[in-house]
Every structure is written in C-alpha cells, then in structure tokens.
Legacy VTK file of the C-alpha trace (Angstrom):
# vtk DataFile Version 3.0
C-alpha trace
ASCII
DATASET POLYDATA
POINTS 222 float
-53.001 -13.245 4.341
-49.780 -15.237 4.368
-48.932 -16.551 7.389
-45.347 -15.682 9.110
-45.079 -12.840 5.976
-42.254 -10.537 6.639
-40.766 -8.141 4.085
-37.257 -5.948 4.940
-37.939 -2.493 5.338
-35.203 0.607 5.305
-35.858 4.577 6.314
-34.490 7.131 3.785
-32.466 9.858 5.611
-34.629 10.934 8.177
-34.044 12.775 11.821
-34.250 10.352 14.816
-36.005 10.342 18.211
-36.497 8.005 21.521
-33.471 5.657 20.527
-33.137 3.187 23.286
-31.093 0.161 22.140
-28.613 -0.785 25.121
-29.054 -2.004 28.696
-32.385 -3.011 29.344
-34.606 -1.778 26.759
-37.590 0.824 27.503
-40.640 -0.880 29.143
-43.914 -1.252 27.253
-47.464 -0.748 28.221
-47.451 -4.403 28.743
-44.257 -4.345 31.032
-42.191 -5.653 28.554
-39.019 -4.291 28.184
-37.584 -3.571 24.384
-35.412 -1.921 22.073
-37.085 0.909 20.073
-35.963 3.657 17.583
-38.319 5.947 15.771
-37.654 7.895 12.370
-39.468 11.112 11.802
-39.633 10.713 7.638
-41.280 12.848 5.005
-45.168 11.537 4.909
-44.959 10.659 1.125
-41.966 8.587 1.110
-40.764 5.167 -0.185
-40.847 3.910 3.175
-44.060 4.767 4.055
-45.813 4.244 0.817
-44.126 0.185 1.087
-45.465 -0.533 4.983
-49.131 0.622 3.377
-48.797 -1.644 0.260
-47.638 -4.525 2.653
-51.196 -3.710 4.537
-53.039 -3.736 2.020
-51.610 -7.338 0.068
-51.443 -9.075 3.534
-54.140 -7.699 6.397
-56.523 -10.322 7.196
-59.521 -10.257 4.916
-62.498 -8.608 6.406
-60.826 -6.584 8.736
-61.191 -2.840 9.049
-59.024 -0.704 10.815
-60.431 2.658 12.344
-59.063 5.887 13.981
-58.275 5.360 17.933
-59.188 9.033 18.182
-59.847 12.074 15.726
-55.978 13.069 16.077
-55.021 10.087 14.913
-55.231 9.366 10.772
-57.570 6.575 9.680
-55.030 3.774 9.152
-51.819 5.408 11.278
-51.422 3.659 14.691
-52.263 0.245 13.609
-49.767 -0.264 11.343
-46.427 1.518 12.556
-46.649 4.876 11.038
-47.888 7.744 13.382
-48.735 11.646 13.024
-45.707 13.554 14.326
-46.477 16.602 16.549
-43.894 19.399 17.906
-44.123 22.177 20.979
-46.758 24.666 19.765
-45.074 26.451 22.099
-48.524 27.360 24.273
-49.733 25.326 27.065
-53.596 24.501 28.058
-55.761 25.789 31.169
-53.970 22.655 33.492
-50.450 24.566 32.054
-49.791 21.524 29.693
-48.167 21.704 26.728
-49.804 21.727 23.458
-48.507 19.846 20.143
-49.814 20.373 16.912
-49.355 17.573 13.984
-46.887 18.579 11.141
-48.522 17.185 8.347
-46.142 16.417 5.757
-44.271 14.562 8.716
-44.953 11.400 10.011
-42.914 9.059 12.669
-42.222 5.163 11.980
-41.587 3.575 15.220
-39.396 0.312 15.204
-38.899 -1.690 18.478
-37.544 -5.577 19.288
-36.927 -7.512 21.879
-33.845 -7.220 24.127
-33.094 -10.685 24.039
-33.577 -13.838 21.785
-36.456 -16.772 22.507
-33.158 -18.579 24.454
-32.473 -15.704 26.548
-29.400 -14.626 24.792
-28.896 -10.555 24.598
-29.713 -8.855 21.375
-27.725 -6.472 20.199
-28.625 -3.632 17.232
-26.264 -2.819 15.015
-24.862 0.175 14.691
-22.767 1.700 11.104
-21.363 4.803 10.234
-21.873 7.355 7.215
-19.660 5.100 5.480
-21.871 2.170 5.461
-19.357 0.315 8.040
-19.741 -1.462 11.013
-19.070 0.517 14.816
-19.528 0.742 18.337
-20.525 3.467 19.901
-18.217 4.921 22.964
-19.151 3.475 26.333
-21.982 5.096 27.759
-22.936 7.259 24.561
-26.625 7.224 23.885
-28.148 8.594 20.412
-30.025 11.762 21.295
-32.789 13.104 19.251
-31.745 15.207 16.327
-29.208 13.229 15.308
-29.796 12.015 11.750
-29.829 8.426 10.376
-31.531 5.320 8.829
-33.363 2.602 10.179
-33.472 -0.915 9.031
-35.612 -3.607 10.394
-38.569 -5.560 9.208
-42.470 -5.300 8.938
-44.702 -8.127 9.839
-48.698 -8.395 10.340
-49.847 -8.910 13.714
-53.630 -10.213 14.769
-55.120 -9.838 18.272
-57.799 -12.580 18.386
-60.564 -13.872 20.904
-62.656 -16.549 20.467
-61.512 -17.139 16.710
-62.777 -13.320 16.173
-59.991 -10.839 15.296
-60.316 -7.632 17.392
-57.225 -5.405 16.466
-54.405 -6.472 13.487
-51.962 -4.129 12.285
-48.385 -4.074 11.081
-45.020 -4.332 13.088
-41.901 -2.802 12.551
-39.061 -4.820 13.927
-35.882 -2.491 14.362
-32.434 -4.703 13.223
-29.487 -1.579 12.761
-29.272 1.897 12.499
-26.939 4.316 10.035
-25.986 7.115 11.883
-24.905 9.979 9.691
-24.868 12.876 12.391
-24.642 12.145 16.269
-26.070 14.388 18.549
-25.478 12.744 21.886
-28.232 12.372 24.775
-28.112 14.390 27.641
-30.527 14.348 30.842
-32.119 17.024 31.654
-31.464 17.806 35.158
-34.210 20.132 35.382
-32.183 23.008 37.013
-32.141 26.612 35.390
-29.708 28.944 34.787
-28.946 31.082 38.035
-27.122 34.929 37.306
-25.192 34.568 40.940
-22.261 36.748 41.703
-18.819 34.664 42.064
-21.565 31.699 40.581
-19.261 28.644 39.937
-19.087 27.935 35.937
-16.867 24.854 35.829
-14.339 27.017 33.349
-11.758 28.516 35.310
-12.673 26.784 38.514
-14.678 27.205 41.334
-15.129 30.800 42.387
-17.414 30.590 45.609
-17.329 29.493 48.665
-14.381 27.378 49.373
-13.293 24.497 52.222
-11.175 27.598 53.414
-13.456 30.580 53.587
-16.082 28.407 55.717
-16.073 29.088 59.113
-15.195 26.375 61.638
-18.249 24.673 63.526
-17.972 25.852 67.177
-16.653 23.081 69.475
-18.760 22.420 72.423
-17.428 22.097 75.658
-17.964 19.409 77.606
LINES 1 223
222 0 1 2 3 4 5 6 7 8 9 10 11 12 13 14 15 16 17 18 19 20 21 22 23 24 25 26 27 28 29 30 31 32 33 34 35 36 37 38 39 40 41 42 43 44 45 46 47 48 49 50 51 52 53 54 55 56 57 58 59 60 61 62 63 64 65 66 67 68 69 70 71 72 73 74 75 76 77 78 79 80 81 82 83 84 85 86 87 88 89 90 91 92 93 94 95 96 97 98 99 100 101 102 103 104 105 106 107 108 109 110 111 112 113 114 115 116 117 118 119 120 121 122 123 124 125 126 127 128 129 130 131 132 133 134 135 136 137 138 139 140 141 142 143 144 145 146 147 148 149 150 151 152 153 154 155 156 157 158 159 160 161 162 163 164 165 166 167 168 169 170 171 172 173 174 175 176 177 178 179 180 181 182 183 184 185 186 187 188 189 190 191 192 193 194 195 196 197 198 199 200 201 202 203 204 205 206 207 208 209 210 211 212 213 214 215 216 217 218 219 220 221
C-alpha cells in the first residue's frame, strides 16, 4: 500500500441524509466533533464500484476485513459504504422500530474535521444546480430528502498495536456538496396534532383564550 494515497471521489445524483456541516460539527463515538454528509446511491454505481477498486489496489497486504455483524455486508462498514435500511413500518416486543435493508441501496458516509491542524474553521462548500458557488440563508440546514452530490476524498486508514494491524478500512473525507433540490430541516417537536374547538392554527390568528377573556386573579386583602 502507498503511503498518504488519496484519490478524489464524487456521488452521482443521489438523495441526502444527516447533513451537518455548520456550527460545531456532530460528535463522534470518540467525542470528536465533525462535519458529515451521507449519500444514499444506487448499490452498483460508479461511485461505489471506485471506493472498492481503491480497496482492493491499496489495503495493506495481508489484511482481511470481516462482517461486524450478519446485517452488515462482508466488506461494507470498513470502508465507507454501508447497507441502507428504511421504517418497516412495525416495531419489536420493546415497541422499537424495525428497519429492513433495501438492497439495491447503499449509503456512503463522508465526514471531516471542523477545523484545520492550526485551529482555523473549515468550511464545506456549498453550489447550486448550476454548478456555482452559494451560501445558504442564515440558519438553513439541508434536511434529508433533499437531492445532491457529494465530493470529497477517499483515503486508507490502519488501526495498529504493537506493529500488528487490527482494523484498516477506507475514509471518505467530505470537501462540497451540489444541491439540486433543498428540502430544509425541521425539528421535530414531538407534539401531535390536537382536533380542539376554537384550537389556535397560526392562520387567521389566535382564536382561544385571550389576555381579555381571562379572569382577573383575586386580590387579597391585607
């Protein structure tokens, strides 16, 4: 394997998920905080057929990668490309939910660092369907669903003790995203929908109880 290889890498048109690429990053397993951006991408495309040809020309000889667990492909999580699963829409005996793997689907997770080795911010680039440069309105976030491309960077990392290699895989290093349909992010609040008569909607104004209606507290005599 050469050392320090990295090739460029770009998603074709693909639907995107858990983009988090402003303020401080999503937080790791390790506690480290990054920038990450996954592509859910057809499981026989360009993209994915070049990440496992860069495996295969540059792992470290000798090493074998193996399944984490049966639900995970022999090969997938060590080298950016996972199964992708969806609501089955029925939950387990502990009411969970259950996902079932699509399998002509697969997810390509890309992540960085927030900042540069001198501390300076990072900052992901962002261009339109027209291939050109943008910012995105204060405060917007990119939502799932929307639909883009991903460009960034693959690289072969080794975990290694004692001069033996115990885990090695492949990196994908997330530089700019093409967004060609925004669907913006919105929190869930976790409130449902309520059928209450004179039930405030926000349209025409609020419809309840008003400052006027309430009767005044008692006052207490002293």
């Amino acid at each position: 394997m050469a050392k320090n290889t990295i090739e460029k890498i770009s998603t074709p048109k693909a639907k995107l998920a858990w983009v988090n690429i402003s303020g401080e990053g999503k937080e790791n397993l390790s506690g480290k905080t990054k920038y990450v951006a996954t592509a859910i991408v057809p499981a026989d495309c360009q993209a994915v057929q070049a990440i496992k040809a860069f495996w295969d020309a540059n792992k470290p000889a000798g090493f074998k990668s193996e399944p984490k667990s049966e639900s995970v492909p022999k090969g997938y999580k060590s080298i950016g490309i996972y199964p992708h699963k969806v609501d089955s829409g029925r939950t387990d005996e502990d009411g969970d939910k259950i996902y079932e793997v699509v399998d002509d689907l697969v997810e390509l997770r890309f992540s960085t660092d927030t900042t540069f080795p001198d501390g300076k911010p990072k900052v992901i680039q962002i261009y339109n369907s027209k291939n050109r440069k943008v910012s995105l309105p204060e405060g917007t976030q990119i939502g799932n669903d929307s639909v883009g491309c991903i460009s960034g960077a693959m690289s072969i990392y080794t975990t290694e003790k004692a001069g033996k290699i115990l885990d090695a895989g492949v990196t994908l290093y997330l530089n700019a995203i093409q967004i060609l349909k925004l669907k913006e992010y919105e929190a869930d609040a976790g409130f449902e929908a309520h059928d209450e008569e004179d039930g405030w909607t926000g349209d025409e104004g609020w419809t309840g109880e008003t400052e006027a209606s309430v009767e005044p507290e008692a006052k207490v005599k002293l």
